[in-house]
ROSE-4610 file (N, C-alpha, C; in Angstrom, 1 decimal, always signed):
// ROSE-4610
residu = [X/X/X/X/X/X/X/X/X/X/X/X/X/X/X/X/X/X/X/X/X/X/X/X/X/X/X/X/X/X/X/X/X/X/X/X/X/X/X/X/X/X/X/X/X/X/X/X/X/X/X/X/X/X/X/X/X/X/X/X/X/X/X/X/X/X/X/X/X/X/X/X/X/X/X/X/X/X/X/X/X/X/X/X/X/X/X/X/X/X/X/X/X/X/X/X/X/X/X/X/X/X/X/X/X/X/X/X/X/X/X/X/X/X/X/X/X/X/X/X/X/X/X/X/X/X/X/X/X/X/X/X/X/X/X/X/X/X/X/X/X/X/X/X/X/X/X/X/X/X/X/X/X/X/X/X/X/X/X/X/X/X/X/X/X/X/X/X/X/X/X/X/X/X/X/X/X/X/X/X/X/X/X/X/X/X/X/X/X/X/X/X/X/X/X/X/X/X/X/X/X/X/X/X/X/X/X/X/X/X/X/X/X/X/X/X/X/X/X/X/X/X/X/X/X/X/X/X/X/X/X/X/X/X/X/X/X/X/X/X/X/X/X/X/X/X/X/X/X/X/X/X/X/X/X/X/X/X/X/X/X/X/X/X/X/X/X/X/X/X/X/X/X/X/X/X/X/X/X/X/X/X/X/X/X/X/X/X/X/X/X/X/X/X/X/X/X/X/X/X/X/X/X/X/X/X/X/X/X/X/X/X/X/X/X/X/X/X/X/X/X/X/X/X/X/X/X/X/X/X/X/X/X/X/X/X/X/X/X/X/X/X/X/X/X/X/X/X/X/X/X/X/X/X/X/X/X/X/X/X/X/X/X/X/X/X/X/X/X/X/X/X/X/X/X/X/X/X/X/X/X/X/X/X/X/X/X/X/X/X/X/X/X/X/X/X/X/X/X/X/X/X/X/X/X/X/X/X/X/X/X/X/X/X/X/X/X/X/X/X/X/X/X/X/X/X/X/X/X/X/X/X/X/X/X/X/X/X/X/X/X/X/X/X/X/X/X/X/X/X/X/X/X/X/X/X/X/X/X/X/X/X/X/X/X/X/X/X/X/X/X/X/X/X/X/X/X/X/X/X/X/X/X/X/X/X/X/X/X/X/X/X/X/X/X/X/X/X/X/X/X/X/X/X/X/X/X/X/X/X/X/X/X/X/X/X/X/X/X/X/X/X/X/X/X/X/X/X/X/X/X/X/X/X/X/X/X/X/X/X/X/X/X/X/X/X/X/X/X]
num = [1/1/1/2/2/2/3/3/3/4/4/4/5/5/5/6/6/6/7/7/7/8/8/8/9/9/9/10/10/10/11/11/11/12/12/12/13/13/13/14/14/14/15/15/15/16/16/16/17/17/17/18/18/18/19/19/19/20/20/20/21/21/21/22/22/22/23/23/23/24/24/24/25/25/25/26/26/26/27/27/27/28/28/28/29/29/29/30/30/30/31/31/31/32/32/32/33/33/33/34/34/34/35/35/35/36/36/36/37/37/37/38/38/38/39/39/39/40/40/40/41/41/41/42/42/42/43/43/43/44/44/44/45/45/45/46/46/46/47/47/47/48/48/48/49/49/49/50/50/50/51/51/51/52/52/52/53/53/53/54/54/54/55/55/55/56/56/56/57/57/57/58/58/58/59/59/59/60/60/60/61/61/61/62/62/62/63/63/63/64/64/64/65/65/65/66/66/66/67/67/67/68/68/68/69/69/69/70/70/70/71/71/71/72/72/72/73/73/73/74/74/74/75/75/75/76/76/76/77/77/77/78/78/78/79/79/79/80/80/80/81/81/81/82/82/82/83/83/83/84/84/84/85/85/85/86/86/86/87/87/87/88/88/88/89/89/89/90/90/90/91/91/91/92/92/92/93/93/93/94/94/94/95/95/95/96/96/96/97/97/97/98/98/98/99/99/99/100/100/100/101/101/101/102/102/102/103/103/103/104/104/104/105/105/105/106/106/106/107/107/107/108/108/108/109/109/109/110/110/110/111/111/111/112/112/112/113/113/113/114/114/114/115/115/115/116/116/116/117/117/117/118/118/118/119/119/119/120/120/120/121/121/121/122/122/122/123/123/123/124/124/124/125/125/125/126/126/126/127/127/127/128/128/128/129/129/129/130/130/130/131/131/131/132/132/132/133/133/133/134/134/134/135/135/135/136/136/136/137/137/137/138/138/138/139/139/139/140/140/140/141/141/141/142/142/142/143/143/143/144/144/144/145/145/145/146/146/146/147/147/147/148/148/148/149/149/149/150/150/150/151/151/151/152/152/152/153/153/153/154/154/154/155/155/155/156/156/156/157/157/157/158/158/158/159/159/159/160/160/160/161/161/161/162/162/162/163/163/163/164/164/164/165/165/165/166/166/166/167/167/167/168/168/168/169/169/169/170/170/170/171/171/171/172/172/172/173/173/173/174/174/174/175/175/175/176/176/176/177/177/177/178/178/178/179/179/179/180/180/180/181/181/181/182/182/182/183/183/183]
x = [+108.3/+107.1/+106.0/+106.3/+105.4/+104.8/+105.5/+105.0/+103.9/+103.9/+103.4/+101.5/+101.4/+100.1/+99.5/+99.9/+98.9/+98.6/+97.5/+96.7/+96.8/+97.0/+97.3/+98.6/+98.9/+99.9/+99.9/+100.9/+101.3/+101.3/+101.7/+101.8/+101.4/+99.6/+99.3/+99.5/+99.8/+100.7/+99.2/+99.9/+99.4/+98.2/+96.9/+96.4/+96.9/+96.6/+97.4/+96.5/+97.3/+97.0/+95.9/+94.9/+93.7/+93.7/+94.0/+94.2/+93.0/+92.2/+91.2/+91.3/+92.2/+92.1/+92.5/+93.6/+93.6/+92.8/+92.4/+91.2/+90.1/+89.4/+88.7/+88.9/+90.1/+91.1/+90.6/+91.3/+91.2/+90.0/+88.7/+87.5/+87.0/+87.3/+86.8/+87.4/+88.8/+89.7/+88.9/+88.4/+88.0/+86.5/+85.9/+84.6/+84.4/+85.7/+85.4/+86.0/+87.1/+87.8/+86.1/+85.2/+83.9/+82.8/+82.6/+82.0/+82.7/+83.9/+84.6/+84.2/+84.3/+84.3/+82.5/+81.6/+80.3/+80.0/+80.9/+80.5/+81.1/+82.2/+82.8/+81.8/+81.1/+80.6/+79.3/+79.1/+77.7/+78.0/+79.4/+79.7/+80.1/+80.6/+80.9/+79.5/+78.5/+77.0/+76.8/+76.7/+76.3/+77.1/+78.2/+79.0/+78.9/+78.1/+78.2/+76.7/+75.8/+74.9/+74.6/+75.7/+76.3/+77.1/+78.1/+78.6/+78.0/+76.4/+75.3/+75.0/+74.8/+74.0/+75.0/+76.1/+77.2/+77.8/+77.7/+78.1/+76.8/+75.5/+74.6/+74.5/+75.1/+75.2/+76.6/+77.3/+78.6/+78.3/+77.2/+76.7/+75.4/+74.8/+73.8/+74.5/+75.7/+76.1/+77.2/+77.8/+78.7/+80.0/+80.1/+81.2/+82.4/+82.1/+83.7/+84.7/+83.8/+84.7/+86.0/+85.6/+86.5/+87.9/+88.2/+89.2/+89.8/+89.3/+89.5/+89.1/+87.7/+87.7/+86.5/+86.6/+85.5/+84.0/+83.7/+82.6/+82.7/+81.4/+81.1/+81.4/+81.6/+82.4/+83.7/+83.9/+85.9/+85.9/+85.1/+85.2/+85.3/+84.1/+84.3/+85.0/+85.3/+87.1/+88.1/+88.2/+89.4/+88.8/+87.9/+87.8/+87.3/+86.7/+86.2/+87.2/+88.6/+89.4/+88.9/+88.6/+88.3/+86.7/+86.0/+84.4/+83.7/+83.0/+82.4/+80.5/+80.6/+79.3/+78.5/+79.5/+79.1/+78.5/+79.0/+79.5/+77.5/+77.3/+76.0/+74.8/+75.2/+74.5/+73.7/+74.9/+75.0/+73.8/+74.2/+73.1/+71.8/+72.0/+70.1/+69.6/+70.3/+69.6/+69.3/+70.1/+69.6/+68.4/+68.6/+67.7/+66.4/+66.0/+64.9/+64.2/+64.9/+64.1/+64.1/+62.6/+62.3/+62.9/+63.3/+64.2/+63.5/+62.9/+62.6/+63.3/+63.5/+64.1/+65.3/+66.1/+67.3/+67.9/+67.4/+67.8/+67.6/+66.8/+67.1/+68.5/+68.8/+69.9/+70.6/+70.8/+72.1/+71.9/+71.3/+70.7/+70.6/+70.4/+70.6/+71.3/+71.9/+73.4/+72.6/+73.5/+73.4/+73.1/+73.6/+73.2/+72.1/+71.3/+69.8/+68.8/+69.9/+69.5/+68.9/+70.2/+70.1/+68.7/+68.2/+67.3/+66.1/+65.7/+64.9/+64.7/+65.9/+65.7/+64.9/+65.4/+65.0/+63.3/+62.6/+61.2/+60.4/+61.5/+61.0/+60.8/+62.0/+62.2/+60.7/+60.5/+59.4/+57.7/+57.8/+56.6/+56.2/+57.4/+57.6/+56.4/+55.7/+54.5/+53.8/+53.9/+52.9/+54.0/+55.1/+55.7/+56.0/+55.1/+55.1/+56.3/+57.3/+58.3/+58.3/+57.3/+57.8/+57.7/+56.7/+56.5/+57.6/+58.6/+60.5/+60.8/+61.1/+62.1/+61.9/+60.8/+60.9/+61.2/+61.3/+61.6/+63.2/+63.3/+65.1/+66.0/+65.0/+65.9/+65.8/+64.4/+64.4/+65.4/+65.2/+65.9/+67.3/+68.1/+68.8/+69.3/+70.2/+70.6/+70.2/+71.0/+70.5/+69.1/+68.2/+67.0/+65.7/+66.7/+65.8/+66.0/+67.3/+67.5/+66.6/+66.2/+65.3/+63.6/+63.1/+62.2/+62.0/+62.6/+62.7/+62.6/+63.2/+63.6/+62.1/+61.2/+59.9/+59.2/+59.3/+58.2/+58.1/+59.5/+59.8/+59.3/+59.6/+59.3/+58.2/+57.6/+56.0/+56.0/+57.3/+57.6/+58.5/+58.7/+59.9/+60.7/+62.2/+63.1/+64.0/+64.3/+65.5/+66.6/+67.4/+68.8/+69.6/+69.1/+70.2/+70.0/+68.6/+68.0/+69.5/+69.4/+70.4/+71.5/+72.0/+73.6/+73.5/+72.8/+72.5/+72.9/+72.4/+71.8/+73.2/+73.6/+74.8/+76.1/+76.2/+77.1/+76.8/+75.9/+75.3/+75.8/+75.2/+75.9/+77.4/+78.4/+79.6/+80.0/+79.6/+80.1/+79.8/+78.3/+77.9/+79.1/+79.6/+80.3/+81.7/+82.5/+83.8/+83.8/+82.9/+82.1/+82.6/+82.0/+81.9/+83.3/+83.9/+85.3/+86.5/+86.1/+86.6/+86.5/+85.3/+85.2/+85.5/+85.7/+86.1/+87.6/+88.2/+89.8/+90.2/+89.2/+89.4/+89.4/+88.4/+87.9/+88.9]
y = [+120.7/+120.1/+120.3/+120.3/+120.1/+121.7/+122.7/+124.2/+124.2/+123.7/+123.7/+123.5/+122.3/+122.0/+122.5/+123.9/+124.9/+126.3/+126.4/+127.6/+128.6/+129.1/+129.9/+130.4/+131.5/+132.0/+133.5/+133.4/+135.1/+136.2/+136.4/+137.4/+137.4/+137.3/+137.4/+138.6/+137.9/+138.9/+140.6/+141.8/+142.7/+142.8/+143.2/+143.0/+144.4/+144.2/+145.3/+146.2/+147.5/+149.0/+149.0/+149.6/+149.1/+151.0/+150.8/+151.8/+151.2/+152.6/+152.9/+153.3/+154.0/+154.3/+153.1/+152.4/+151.2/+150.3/+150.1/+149.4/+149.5/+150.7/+151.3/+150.9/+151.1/+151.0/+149.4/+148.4/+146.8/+146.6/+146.8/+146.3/+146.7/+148.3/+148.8/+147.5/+147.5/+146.7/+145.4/+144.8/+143.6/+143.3/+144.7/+144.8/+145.3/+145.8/+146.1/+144.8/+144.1/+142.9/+141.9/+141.3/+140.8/+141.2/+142.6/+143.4/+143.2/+142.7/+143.0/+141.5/+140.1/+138.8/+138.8/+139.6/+139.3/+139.7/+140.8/+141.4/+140.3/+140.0/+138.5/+137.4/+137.2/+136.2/+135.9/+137.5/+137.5/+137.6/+138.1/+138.7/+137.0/+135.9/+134.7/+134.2/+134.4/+133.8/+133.9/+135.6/+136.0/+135.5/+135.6/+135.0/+133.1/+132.6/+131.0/+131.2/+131.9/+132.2/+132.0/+133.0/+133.4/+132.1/+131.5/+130.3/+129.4/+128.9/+127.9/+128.2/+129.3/+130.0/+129.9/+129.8/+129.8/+128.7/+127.3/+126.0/+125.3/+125.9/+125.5/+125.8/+127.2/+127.4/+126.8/+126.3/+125.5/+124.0/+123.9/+122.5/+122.3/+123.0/+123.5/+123.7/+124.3/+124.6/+124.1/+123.2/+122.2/+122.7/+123.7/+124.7/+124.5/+122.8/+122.4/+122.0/+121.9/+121.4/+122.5/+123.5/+124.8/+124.4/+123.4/+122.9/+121.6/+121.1/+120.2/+118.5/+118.9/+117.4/+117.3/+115.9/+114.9/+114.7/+115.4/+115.7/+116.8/+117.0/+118.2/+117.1/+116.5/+116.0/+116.2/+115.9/+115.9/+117.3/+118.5/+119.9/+120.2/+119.3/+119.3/+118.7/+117.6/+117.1/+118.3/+118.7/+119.8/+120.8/+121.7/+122.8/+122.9/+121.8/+121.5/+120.2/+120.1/+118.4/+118.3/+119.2/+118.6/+117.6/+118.2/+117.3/+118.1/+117.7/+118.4/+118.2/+118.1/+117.6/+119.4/+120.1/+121.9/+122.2/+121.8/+122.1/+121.6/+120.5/+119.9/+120.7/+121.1/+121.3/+122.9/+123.8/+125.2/+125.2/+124.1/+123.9/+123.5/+122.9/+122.2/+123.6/+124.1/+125.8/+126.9/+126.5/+127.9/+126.8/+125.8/+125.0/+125.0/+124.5/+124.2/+125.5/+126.4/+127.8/+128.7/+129.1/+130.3/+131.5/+132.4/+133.6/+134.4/+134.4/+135.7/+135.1/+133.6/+132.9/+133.3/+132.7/+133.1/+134.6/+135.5/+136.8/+136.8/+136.4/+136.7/+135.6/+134.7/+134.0/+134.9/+135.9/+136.5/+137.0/+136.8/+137.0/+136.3/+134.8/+133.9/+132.8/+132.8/+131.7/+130.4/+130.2/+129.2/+127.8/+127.6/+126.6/+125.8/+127.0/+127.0/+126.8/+127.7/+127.5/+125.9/+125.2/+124.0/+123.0/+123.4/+122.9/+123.5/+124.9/+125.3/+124.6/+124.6/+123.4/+122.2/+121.5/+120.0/+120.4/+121.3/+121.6/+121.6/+123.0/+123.3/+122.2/+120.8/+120.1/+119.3/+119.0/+118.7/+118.7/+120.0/+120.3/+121.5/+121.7/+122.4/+123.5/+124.0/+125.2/+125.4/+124.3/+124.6/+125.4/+125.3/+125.6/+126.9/+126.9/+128.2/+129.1/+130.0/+130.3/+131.5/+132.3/+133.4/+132.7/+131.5/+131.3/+131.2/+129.6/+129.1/+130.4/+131.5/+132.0/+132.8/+133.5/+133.9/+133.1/+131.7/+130.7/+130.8/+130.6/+130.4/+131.9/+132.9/+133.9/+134.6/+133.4/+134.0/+132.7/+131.4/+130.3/+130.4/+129.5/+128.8/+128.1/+127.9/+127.1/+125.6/+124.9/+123.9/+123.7/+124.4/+124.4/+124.7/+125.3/+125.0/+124.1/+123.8/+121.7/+120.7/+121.1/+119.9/+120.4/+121.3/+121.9/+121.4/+121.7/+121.3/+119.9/+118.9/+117.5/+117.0/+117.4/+117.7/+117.8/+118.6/+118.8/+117.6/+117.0/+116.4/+114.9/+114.7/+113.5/+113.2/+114.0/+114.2/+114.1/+113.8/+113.6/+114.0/+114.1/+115.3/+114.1/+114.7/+114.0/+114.4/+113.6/+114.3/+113.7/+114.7/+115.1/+113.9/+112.7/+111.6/+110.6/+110.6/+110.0/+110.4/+111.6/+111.6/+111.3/+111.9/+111.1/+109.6/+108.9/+107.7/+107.3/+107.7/+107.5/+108.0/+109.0/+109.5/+108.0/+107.8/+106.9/+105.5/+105.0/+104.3/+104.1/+105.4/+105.5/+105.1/+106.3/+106.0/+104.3/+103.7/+102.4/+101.4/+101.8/+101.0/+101.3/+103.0/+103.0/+102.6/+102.6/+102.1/+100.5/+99.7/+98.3/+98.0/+98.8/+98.7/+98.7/+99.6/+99.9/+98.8/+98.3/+97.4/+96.3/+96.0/+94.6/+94.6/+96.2/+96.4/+96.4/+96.7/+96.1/+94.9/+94.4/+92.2/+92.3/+92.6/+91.6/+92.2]
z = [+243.3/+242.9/+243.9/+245.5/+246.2/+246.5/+245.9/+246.0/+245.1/+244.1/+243.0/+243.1/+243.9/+244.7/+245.1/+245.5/+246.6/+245.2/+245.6/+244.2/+245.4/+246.8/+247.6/+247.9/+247.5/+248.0/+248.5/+249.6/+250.4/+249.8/+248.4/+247.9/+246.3/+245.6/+244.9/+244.2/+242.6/+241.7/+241.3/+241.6/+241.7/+240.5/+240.2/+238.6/+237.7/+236.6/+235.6/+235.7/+235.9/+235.5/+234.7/+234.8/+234.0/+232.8/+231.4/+230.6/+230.0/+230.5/+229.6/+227.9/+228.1/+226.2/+225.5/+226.2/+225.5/+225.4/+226.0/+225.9/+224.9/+225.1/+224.0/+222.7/+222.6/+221.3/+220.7/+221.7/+221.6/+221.4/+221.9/+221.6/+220.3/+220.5/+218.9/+217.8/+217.9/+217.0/+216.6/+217.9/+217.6/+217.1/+217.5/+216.9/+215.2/+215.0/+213.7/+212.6/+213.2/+212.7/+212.4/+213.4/+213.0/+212.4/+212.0/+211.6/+210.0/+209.8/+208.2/+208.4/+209.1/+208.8/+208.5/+209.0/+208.8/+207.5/+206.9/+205.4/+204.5/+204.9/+203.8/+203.7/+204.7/+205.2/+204.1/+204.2/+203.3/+201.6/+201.5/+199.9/+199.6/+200.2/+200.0/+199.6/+200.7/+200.4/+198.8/+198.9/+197.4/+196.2/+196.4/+195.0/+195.1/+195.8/+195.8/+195.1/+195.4/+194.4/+193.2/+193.0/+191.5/+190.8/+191.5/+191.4/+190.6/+191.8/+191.1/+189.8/+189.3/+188.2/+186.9/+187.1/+185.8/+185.8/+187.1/+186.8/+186.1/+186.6/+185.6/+184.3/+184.0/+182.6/+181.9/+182.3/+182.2/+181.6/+182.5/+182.3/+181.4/+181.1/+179.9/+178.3/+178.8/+177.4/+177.0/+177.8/+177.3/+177.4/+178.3/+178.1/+178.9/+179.6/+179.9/+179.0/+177.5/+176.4/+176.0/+176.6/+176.1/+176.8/+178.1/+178.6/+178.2/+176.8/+176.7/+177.4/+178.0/+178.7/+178.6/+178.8/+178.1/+178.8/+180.2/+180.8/+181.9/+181.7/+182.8/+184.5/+185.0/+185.8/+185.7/+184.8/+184.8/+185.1/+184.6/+184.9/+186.2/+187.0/+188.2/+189.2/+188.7/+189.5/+189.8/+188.2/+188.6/+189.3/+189.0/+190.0/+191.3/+191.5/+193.4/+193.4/+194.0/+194.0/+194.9/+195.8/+197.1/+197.7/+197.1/+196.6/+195.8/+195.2/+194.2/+194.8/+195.6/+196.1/+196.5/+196.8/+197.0/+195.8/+195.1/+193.4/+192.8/+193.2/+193.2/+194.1/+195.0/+196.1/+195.0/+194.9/+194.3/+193.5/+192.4/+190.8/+191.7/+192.3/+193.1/+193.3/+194.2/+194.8/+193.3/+192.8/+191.5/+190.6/+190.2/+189.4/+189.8/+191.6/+192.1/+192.9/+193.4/+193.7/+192.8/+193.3/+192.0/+192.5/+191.5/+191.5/+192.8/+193.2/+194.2/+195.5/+195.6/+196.9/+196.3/+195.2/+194.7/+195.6/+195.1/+195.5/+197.1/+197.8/+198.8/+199.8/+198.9/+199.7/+200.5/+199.6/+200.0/+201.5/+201.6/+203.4/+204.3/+204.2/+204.3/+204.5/+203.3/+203.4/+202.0/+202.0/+200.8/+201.8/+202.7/+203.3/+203.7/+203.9/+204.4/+203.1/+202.2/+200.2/+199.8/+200.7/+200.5/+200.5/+202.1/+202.9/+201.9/+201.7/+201.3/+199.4/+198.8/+197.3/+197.6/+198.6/+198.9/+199.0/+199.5/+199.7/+198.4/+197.6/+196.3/+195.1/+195.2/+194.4/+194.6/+196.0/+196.4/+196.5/+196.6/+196.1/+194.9/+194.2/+192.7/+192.5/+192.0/+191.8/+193.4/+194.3/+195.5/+196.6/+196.6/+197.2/+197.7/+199.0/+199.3/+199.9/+199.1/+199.2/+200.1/+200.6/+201.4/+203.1/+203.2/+204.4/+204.8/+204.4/+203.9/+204.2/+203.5/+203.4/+204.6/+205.1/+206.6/+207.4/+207.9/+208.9/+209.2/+207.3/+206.9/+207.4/+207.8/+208.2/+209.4/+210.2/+211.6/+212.2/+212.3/+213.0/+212.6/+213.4/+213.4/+212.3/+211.5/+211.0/+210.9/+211.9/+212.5/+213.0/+213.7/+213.8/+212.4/+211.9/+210.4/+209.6/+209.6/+209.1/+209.7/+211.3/+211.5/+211.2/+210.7/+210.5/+209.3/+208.6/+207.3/+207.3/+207.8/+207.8/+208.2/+209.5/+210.0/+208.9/+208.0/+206.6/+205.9/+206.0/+204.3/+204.9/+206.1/+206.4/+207.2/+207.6/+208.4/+210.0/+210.6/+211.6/+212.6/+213.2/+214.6/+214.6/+213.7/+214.4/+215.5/+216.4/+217.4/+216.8/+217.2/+217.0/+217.3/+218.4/+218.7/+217.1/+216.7/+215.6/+214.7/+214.3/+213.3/+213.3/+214.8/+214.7/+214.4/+215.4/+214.8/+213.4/+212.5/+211.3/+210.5/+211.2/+210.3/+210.6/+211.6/+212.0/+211.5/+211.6/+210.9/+209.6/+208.6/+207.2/+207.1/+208.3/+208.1/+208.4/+209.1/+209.2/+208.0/+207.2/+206.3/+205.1/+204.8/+203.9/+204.4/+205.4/+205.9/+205.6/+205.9/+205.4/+204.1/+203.3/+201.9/+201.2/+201.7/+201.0/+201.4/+202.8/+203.9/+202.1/+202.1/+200.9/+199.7/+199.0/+197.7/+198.1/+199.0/+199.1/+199.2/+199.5/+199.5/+198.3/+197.7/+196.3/+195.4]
């Protein structure tokens, strides 16, 4: 155990034979492995797109009755078990942006889809969609959430603000559930 304590020793282990072709090989490998996760990344974008556009027409046309059940919720219990709140999120973005934002998600991400609905819900005909949609595809993710957040509420939030607020929530709802188990 007391060898063990010393990061110095007499005879450091030699470093490996450095193979060039192999190497080559391994980077390429892994360059093209992220290069196929960035094309999913974006074909995923585009078909959650598509997604919003046919749960809205699912839910326009009453078309969960074809399974037998009694609301377009029950539709979506079963096919999002895990939350259906995506499921919500999808219809906002095709409902509230006009088709030319639509099309360009796919370049974007649905995420940012998100941020950019909450605008459109907002200010509906004024909403100026090419300014958004260049912001949403030069920033950040995250930095266009608080940008956005900035618009909607007229003021710079920092980042501790929100965790705040998120934690906050979570305690108020851990609370809540805490007293619906008493009662």
């Amino acid at each position: 155990m007391i060898g063990l304590t010393s990061l110095i020793t007499e005879n450091p282990p030699m470093p490996p034979k450095f193979n060039r072709r192999r190497a080559l090989f391994v980077l390429g490998k892994i360059d093209e492995i992220l290069a196929w996760e960035q094309r999913k990344e974006t074909e995923r974008d585009t078909k959650f797109v598509e997604l919003g556009r046919y749960l809205c027409e699912v839910r326009a046309g009453q078309y969960w009755r074809m399974d037998e059940l009694r609301s377009f919720d029950e539709f979506l219990v079963r096919k999002f078990p895990g939350s259906r709140r995506k499921a919500y999120y999808l219809m906002s973005i095709h409902e509230h942006l006009p088709p030319q934002a639509r099309k360009q998600l796919k370049e974007i991400g649905w995420t940012k889809g998100i941020e950019l609905a909450k605008l459109a819900r907002r200010d509906r005909q004024r909403f100026d969609c090419a300014t958004w949609l260049h912001k949403a595809s030069q920033m950040p993710k995250e930095e266009f959430k608080l940008e956005v957040e900035k618009e909607l509420s007229g003021r710079e939030t920092e980042p501790w603000e929100i965790i705040y607020f998120k934690l906050y929530q979570a305690r108020c709802r851990s609370l809540n559930r805490r007293l619906k188990r008493q009662l």
